[in-house]
N, C-alpha and C positions, 0 to 999 in steps of 0.2 A: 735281816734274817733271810737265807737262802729259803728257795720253795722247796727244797726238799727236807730242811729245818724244818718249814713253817706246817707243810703236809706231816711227818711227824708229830710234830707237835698237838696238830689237830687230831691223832691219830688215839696219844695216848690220854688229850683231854676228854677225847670220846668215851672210849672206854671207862675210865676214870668218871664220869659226870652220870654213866649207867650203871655203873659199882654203887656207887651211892645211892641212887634213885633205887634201885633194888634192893639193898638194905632195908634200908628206910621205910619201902613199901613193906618188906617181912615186917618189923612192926606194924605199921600201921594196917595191916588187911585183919590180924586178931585181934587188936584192940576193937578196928568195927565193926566185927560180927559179932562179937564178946556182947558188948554194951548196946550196938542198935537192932543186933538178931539177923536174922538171914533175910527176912522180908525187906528191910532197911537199908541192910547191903545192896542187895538185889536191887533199890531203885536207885542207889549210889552209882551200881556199875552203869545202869541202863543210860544214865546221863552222863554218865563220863564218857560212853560210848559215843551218843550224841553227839556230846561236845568235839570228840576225835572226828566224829566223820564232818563235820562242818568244819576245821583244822586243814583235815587232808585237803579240802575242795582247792586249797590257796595254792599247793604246792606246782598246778601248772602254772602261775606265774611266777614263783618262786625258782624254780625250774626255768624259766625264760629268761627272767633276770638277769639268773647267774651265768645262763650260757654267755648271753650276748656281752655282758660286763667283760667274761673272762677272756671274749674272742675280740673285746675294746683294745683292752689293756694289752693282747699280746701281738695288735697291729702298732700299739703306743697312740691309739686316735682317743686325744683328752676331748674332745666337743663330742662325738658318738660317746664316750661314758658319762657326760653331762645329762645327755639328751636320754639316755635309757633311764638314767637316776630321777629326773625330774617326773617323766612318765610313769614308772615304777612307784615312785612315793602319792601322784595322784589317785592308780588306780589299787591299791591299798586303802586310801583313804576312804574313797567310794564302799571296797569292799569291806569294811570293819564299819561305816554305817549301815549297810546291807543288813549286814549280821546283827545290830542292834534292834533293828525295825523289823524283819523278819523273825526274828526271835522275842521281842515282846510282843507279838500279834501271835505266837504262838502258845506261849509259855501257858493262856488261862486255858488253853483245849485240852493242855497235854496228858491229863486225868481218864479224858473222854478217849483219845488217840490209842490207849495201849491198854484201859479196863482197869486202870490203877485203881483198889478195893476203898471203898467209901472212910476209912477211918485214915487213911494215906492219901489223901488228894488236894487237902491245904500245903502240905510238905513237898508234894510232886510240884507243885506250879511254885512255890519260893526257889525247889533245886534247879528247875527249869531257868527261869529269870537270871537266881546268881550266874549258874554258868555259860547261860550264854554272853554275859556283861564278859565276861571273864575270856571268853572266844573272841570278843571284838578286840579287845585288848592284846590278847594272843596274836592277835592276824595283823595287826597292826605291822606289832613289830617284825613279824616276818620279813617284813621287807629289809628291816635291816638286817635281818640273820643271811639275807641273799647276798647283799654287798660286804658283810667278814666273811662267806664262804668265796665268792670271787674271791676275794684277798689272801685265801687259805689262812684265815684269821677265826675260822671255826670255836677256835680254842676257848673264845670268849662265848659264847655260846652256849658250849658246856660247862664254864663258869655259870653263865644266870640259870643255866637251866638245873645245876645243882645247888645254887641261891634257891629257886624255888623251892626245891625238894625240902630240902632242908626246913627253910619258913614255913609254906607249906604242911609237914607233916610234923615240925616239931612242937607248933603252933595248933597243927587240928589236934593231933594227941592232947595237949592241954585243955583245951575247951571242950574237948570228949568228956575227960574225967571230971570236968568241973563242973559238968552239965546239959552242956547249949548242943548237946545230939549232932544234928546233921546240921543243922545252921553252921555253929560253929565251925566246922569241918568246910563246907563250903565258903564261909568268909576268910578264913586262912587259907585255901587256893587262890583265891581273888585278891590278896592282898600278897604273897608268894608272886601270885603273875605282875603284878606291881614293880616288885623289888626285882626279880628276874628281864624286865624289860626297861628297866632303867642302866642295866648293865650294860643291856645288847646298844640301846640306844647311844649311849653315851663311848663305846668301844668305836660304834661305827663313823659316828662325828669325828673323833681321830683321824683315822684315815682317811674319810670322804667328806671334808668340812662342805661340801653341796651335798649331803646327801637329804637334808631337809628339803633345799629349796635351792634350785639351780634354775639362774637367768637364759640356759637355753630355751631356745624356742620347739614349740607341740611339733615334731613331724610325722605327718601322715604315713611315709613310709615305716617310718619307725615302730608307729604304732602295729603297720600290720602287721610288720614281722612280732614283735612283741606278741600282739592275740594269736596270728598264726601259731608259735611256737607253744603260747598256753593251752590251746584247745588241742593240741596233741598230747602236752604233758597233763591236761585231765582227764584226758581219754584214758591214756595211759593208766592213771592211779583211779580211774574206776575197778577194775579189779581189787585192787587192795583195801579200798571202800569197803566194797563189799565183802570182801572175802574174810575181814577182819574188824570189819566194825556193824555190818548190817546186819550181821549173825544175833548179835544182842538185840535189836529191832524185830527180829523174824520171831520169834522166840517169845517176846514180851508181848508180842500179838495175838500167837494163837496158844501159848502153854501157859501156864500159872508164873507170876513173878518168880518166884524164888528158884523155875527152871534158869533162870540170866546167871544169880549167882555160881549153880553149877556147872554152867558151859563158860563163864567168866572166869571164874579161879582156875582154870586149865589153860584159857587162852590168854589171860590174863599175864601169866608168869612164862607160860613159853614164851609169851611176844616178846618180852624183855631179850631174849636171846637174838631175835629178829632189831629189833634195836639197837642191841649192842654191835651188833656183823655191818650197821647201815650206819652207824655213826665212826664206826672205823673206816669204812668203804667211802665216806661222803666224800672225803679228798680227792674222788676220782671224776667228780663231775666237771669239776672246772678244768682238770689235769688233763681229760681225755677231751676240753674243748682245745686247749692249747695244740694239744701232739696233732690233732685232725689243722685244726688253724695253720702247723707248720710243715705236713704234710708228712708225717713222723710215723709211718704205718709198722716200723717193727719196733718201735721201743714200745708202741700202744699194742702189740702184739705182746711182748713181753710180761706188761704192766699186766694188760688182764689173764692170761694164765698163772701169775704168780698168786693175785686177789683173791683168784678165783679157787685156789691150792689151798691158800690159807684159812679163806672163808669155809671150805671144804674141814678142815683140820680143827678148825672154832666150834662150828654148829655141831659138826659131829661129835668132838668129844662133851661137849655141853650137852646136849642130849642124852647121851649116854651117864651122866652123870647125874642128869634130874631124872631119867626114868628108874636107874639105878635106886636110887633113894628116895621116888617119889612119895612111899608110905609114911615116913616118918616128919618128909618133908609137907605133905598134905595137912596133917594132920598138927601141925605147927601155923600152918596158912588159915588157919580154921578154926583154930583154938577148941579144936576137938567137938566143936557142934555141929559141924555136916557130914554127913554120910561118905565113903570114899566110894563105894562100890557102883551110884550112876558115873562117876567119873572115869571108872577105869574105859571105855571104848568111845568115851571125848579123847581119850588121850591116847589111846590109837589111832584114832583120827589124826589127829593135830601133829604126833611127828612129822611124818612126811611134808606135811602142809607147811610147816617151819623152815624143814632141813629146805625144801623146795625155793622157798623162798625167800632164803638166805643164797642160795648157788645163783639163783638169778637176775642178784643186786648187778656186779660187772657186767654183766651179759646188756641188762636195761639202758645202765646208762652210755656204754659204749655207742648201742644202735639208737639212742634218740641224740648223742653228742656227730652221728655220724648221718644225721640224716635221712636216719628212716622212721620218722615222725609216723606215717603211714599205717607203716604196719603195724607198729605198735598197737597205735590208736586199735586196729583191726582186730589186732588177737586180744587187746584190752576190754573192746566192747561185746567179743561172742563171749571171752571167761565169762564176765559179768553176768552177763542176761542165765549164761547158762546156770552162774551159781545162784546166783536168784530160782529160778525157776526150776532146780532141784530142789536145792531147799524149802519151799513152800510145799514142794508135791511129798517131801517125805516127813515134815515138821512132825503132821498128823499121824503118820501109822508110825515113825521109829522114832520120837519124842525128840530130845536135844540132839540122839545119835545120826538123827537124819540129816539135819542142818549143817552138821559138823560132817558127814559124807557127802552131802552136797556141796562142799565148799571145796572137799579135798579132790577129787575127782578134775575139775576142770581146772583146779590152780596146777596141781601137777602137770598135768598134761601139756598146758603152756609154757610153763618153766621148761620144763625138761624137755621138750618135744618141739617148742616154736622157735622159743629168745633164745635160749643156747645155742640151738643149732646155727640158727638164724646168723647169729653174732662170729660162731664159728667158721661161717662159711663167709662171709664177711669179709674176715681177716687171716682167711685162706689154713685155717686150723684143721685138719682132718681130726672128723669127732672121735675117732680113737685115741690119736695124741692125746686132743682133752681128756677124756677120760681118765687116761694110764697114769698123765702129770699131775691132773686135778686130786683125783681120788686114791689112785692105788697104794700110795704110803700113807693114806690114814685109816685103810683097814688094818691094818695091821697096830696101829694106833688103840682104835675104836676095840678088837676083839684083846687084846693086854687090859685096859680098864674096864673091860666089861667083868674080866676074872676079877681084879682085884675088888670090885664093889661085893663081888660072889664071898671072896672071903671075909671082907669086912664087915655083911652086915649080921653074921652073931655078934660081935663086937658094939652094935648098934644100942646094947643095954648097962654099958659101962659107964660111963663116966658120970657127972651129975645132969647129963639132958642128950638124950639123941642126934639132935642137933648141933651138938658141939663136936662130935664125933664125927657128921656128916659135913659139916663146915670144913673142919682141919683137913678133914680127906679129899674134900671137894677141892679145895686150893690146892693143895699140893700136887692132886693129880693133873688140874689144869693148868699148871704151872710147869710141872717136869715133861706131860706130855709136848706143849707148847715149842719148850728147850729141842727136847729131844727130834722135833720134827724140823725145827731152823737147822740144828747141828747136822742131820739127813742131808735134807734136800736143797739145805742155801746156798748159794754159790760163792766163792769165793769173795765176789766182788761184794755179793752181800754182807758179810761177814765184817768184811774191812768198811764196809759204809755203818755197816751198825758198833761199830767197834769207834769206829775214830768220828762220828760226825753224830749220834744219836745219844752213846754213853756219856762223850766227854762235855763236861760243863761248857756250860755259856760262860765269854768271856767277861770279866768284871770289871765295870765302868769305873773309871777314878774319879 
């Protein structure tokens, strides 16, 4: 299968693996506020939060992996891809026992850590346990998720990781309604992450029959560049750390539990839009290690203004389409037992903080695939501290609204002010071109469905649910928008590559 086959592929199993996971999640976020109440929710998200940001920590070796794999394979040196695989699969190993031992030396405090209320504090330290067993496991397999993304074999990926969803949520729903509360719910993720990482496992053996265990030998060089390149890419996703997962820690600290749930169900469901933009975009990491490997500076000019056009064209009308309907759509997520009204200035917050850091995926991985480990790291650790240290100072006098401005503030500012420019000056982009290519034909996008949501929602009390109305519209619109902006701005040659090389079927083996 051709890389630009196999980058497709991995393009639309992305998408498709967050179509699901988000479905699935609209059920299951009413079912458990329904049955285990807001308070219950509330300790749900706050571990799941946890559990994310002990996830993210990997992704600087994940991110190392995959560069050095992909700049292996496209010098063709099979003993340098040995020698990263065998290193790689070690210090995984290392880190998913980390995670086991630090995490059960944690789990009995964790009542005491955040003020969890005396009738919730045997439940806190079981939720604690499961899910960090369930992170070791998690982290484990990362490491093969690095070697099918080297491979642009992504696809499988998004197979286990909608395996999980699926078991996972189909499986918690069950043991909800049968009884076993939050247990249940947490042993159906852990058995989910189970069946989901025997997929990834078993894809990767495929293609890398050493990816277990390769008789290269330890090389010290190797290794440094390997740590080198990690401690930049976790410099790097310090920000994102915090920007998207400490919020819920900040929160549960000094506000009452059940503030998590309401700064949760906001962040919660835009992130997914952040998810989807970054499982489409993921083909660019290994892509943009190649083009730099072969010293390919305009077609990687290319690459990222077009990403960077469509990523523009995605988030925006997504946006636009869950603020559009957020009322009816809130109030679906919730099963009509929480308030919407602290929610509405989370959620002023939180666009820009999305749209931001959706435009800044290209931009990211462009200047750490090029070398500027540095900076990144740089602008990664002022966000951080700074969003930390607003949010603490405003927690107290502007409640969740605080938190949620102090995150927005300094991620913006970086996105749009550092890593774009940065990237654009780079690759010799004057930030007005960007601009004009990137954004200018999806305003005009963005202000057509903002009318149309205008007329549609008297229409919102017709049918036999709200949400059947808001569903059928919501597709359509991101569907014909979608059309309408390739039909605009694609180029010719696009057209004919997605016409004769993406439509037309795979050929069939006899």
């Amino acid at each position: 299968m051709s890389l630009a086959r196999r980058f497709a592929m991995g393009m639309i199993s992305g998408a498709g693996s967050v179509v699901v996971k988000n479905l699935l999640n609209i059920a299951l976020f009413p079912v458990l506020i329904h049955i285990l109440g807001v308070e219950l929710f509330s300790l749900y998200m706050l571990v799941v939060s946890i559990q994310e940001i002990s996830l993210l920590l990997d992704l600087g070796f994940t991110n190392a992996i995959v560069t050095m794999l992909a700049g292996a394979e496209g010098q063709q040196d099979t003993n340098k891809s040995r020698e990263i695989l065998k290193m790689g699969h070690l210090i995984f190993i290392c880190l998913a026992s980390l995670v086991i031992v630090v995490g059960l030396t944690i789990a009995p405090m964790f009542p005491d850590i955040f003020s969890i209320d005396e009738d919730l504090r045997d439940i806190s330290r079981l939720a604690a346990t499961f899910v960090m067993i369930e992170t070791a496991i998690t982290l484990y397999a990362t490491y093969y998720q690095g070697v099918l993304l080297s491979h642009y074999l992504n696809q499988w990926t998004n197979v286990g990781e909608t395996l999980y969803v699926l078991f996972g949520t189909g499986l918690g729903v069950g043991l909800l309604i049968m009884g076993y509360g939050l247990e249940g719910v947490l042993v159906a993720r852990l058995l989910g992450a189970i069946a989901r990482d025997s997929v990834i496992l078993y894809q990767a053996f495929k293609i890398e029959p050493l990816v277990f265990w390769s008789n290269a030998p330890i090389r010290m060089e190797r290794f440094k560049e390997m740590v080198r390149l990690t401690i930049h890419a976790m410099m790097l996703n310090i920000s994102v750390i915090v920007s998207h997962k400490i919020d819920a820690v900040v929160i549960a600290r000094f506000l009452p539990l059940v503030q998590v749930g309401y700064y949760e169900i906001v962040f919660r469901f835009l992130g997914r839009i952040i998810e989807l933009c970054r499982r489409l975009s993921e083909g660019l990491f290994p892509l943009f290690s190649r083009l730099k490997s072969t010293d390919n500076s305009t077609m990687a000019r290319q690459v990222f203004l077009r990403v960077s056009a469509f990523n523009s064209m995605l988030v925006s009308i997504m946006l636009v389409l869950f603020v559009g309907f957020y009322p009816p759509l809130f109030a679906f997520f919730t099963a009509g037992e929480m308030e919407i009204g602290p929610t509405w200035p989370v959620l002023a917050a939180a666009v820009p903080i999305v749209w931001s850091s959706v435009m800044q995926i290209p931009a990211s991985f462009y200047l750490y695939t090029s070398g500027k480990e540095k900076f990144l790291s740089i602008s990664s650790l002022i966000t951080a501290v700074s969003n930390v240290t607003l949010s603490i100072l405003l927690v107290k006098p502007m409640g969740i609204l605080g938190v949620a401005f102090g995150t927005m503030v300094p991620q913006f500012t970086q996105h749009q002010g550092s890593l774009i420019v940065e990237a654009c000056r780079e690759m010799k982009i004057p930030i007005w071109h960007y601009y004009s290519k990137v954004h200018g034909p999806v305003l005009c996008l963005v202000a057509l469905n903002y009318g149309i949501i205008q007329l549609l929602t008297p229409t919102l009390s017709w049918g036999p649910h709200p949400l059947f109305v808001v569903g059928i519209a919501g597709i359509l619109l991101m569907v014909l928008s979608a059309w309408a902006w390739f039909v605009w701005t694609g180029t010719e040659e696009e057209k004919v590559f997605f016409r004769e090389k993406i439509l037309t079927k795979l050929p069939v083996r006899n």
